[in-house]
C-alpha positions as CSV (number, residue, x, y, z in Angstrom):
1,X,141.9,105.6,110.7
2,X,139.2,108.3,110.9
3,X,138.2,111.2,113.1
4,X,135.2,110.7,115.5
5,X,134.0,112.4,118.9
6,X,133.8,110.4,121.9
7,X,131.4,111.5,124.3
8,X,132.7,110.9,128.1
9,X,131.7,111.1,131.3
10,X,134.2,112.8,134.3
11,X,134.4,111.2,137.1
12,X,136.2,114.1,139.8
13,X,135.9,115.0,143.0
14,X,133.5,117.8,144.5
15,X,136.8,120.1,144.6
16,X,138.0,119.3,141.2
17,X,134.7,119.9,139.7
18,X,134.1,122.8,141.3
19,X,137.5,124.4,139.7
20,X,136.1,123.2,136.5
21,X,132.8,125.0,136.5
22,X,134.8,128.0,137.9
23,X,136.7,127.7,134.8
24,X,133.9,127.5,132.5
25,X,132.2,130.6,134.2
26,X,135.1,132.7,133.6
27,X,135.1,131.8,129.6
28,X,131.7,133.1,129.7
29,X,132.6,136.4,131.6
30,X,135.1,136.3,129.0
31,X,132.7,136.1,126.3
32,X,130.3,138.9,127.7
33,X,133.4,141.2,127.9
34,X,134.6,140.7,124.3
35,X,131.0,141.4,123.4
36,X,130.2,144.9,126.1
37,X,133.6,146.1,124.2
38,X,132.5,145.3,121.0
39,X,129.5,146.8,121.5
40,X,131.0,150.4,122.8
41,X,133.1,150.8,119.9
42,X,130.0,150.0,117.7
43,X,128.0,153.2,119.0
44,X,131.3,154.9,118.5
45,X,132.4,154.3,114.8
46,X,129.1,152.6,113.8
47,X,131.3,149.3,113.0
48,X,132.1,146.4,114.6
49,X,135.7,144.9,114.5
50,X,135.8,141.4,115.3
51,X,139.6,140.8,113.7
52,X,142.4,138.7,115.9
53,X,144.5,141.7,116.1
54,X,141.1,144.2,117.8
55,X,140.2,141.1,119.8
56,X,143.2,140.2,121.5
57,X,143.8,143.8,122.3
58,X,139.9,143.8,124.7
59,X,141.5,140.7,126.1
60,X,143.8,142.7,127.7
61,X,141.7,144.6,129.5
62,X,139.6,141.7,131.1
63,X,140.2,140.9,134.4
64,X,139.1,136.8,134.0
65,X,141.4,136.0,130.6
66,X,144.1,134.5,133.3
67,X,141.6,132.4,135.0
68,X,141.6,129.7,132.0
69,X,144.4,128.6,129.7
70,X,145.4,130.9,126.6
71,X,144.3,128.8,123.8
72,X,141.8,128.4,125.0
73,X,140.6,132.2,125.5
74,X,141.6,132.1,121.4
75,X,138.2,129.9,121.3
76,X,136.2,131.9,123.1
77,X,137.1,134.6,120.4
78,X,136.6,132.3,117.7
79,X,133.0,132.0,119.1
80,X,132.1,135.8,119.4
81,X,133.5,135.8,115.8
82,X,131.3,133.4,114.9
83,X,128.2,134.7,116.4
84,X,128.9,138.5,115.0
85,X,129.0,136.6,111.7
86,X,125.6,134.7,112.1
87,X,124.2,137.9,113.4
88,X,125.1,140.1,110.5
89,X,123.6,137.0,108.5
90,X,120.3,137.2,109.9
91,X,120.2,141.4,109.8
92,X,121.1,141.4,106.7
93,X,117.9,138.9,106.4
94,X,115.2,140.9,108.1
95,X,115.4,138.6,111.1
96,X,117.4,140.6,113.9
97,X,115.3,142.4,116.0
98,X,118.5,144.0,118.1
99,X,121.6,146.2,117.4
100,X,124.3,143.4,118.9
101,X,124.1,139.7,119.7
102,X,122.7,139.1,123.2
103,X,125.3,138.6,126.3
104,X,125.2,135.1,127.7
105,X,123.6,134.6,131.7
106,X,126.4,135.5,134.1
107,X,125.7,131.9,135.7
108,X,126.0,130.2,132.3
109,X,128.4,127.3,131.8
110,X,130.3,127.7,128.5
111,X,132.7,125.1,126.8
112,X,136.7,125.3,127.0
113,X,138.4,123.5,124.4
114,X,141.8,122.4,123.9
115,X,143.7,121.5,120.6
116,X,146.7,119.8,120.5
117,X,148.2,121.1,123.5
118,X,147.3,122.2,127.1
119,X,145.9,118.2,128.2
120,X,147.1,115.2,128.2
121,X,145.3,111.6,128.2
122,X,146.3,108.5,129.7
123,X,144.1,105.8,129.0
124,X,141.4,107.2,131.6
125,X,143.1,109.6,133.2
126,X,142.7,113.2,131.9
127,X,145.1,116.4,132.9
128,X,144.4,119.8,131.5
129,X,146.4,123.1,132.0
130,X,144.2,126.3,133.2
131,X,145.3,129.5,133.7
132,X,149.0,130.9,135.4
133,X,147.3,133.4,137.1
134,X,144.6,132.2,139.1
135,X,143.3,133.6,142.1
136,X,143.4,130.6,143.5
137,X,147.2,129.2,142.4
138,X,145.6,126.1,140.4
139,X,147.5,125.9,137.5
140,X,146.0,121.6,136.8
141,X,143.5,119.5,137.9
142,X,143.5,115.8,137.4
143,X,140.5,114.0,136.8
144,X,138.9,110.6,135.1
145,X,137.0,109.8,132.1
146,X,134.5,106.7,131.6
147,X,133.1,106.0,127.9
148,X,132.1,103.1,125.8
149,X,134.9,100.8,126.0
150,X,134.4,99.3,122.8
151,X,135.7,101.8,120.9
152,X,139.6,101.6,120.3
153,X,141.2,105.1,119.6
154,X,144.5,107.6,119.3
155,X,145.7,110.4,119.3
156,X,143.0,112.7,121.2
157,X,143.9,116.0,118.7
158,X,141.0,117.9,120.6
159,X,139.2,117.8,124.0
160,X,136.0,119.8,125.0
161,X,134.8,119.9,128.3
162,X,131.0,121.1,128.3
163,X,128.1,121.4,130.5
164,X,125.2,119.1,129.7
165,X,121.7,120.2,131.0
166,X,120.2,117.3,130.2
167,X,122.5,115.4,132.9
168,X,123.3,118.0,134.7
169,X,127.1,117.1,134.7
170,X,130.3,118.1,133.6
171,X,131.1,116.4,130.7
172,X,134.1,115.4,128.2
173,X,134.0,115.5,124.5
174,X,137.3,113.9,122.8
175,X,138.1,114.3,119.0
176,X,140.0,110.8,118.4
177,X,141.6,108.6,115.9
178,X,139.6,106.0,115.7
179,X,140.1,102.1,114.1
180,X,137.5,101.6,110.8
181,X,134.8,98.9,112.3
182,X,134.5,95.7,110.5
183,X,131.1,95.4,108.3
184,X,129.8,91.9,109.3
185,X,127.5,91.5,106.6
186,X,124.9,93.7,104.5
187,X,121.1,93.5,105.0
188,X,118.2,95.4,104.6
189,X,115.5,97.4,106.9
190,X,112.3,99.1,105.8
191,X,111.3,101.6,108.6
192,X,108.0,103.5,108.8
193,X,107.4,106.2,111.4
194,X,104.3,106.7,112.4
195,X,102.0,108.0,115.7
196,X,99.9,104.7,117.1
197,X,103.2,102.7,116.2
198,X,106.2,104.7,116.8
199,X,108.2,102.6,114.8
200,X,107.7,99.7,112.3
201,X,110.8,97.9,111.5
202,X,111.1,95.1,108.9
203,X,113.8,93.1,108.1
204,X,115.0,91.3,104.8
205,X,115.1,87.8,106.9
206,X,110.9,88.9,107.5
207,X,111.6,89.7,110.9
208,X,109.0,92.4,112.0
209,X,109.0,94.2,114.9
210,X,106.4,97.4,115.8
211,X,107.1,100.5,119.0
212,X,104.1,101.2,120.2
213,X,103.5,104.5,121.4
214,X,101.6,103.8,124.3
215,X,104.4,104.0,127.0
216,X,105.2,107.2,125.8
217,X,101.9,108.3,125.6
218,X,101.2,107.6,129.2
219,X,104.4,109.0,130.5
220,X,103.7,112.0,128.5
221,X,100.1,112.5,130.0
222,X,100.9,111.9,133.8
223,X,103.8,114.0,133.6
224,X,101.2,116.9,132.4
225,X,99.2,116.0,134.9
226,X,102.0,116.7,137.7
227,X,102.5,120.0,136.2
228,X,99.0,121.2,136.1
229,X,98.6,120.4,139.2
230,X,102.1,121.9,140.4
231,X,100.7,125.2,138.6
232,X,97.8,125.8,140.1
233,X,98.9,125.6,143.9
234,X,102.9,126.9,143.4
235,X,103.7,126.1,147.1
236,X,103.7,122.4,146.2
């Protein structure tokens, strides 16, 4: 068995989804807070303490921590610790122009994640645990998953549930056990990449087959045509 993510689409109601991206909004108000306090104690002691123990105590001072569930909130730490660390990295390089790493968009969608407990899978369905303290009483919300079904799994040991931009959806990313697939034979393929063919593909059986560029050459122009056009007269 080995580890792989599967990446899932939810399928929830407008209510459902709704809590979700509430959710998600809080662990970036969440994130903005650890990093305002952060920040204030910098331009006091000229040091930054990103440990668990100085952490968890700013968490107690935020007013959306009980809007998601607590491991969860642990994660959200892990990431400001992980983006003081890449920002010292690059200061120490010459390459930050600021004092602090920048706060996320207040409207920004940020990941939960879960590990090992707080959700549950059943085949499709999906239940994860939020917060005990909500505003609004929800303490679960229910909700389906779709993915390829050829892919035989177990034990889900993590589950992310993330914003995609390019969909525009709430999605599901699960961290499975996963069966080894069979090898049905060995061959080879000789691939060259190129700009008037996209892709030339050739096969040890002499199969060739050539992309040609031209589809995406012509989407690519007409779609700059709709934006010059959508530029120059704005009311359009």
């Amino acid at each position: 068995m080995s580890l792989i993510t599967i990446r899932a689409q939810i399928q929830a109601n407008k209510e459902t989804e709704k809590v979700l991206k509430d959710t998600m909004r809080c662990a970036t108000k969440v994130y903005n807070g650890l990093l305002w306090h952060l920040r204030e104690e910098q331009k006091q002691t000229r040091a930054v303490d990103t440990s668990r123990k100085n952490l968890n105590k700013i968490l107690k001072r935020l007013p959306r921590v009980n809007s998601y569930y607590s491991m969860s909130v642990q994660f959200t730490c892990d990431e400001v610790r992980t983006t003081y660390k890449l920002f010292f990295t690059l200061k120490n390089k010459g390459l930050a122009k600021h004092d602090a790493p920048a706060f996320r968009p207040k409207e920004q969608i940020s990941p939960i994640k879960y590990v090992q407990s707080g959700f549950t899978v059943k085949g499709e369905e999906v239940a994860i645990s939020l917060g005990r303290k909500r505003n609004d009483g929800i303490e679960k919300v229910l909700f389906r998953i779709s993915h390829r079904p050829d892919v035989k799994y177990k034990n889900v040991s993590e589950l992310s549930i993330i914003y995609d931009k390019d969909s525009g959806r709430v999605e599901a990313r699960l961290v499975v056990e996963a069966a080894s697939q069979q090898n049905n034979g060995v061959g080879r393929l000789a691939v060259d990449i190129g700009e008037t063919i996209l892709m030339a593909a050739a096969f040890d059986r002499g199969t060739v087959i050539l992309y040609s560029t031209r589809i995406i050459k012509s989407v690519r122009r007409y779609w700059n045509k709709v934006r010059s056009k959508l530029e120059r007269n704005s009311r359009r």
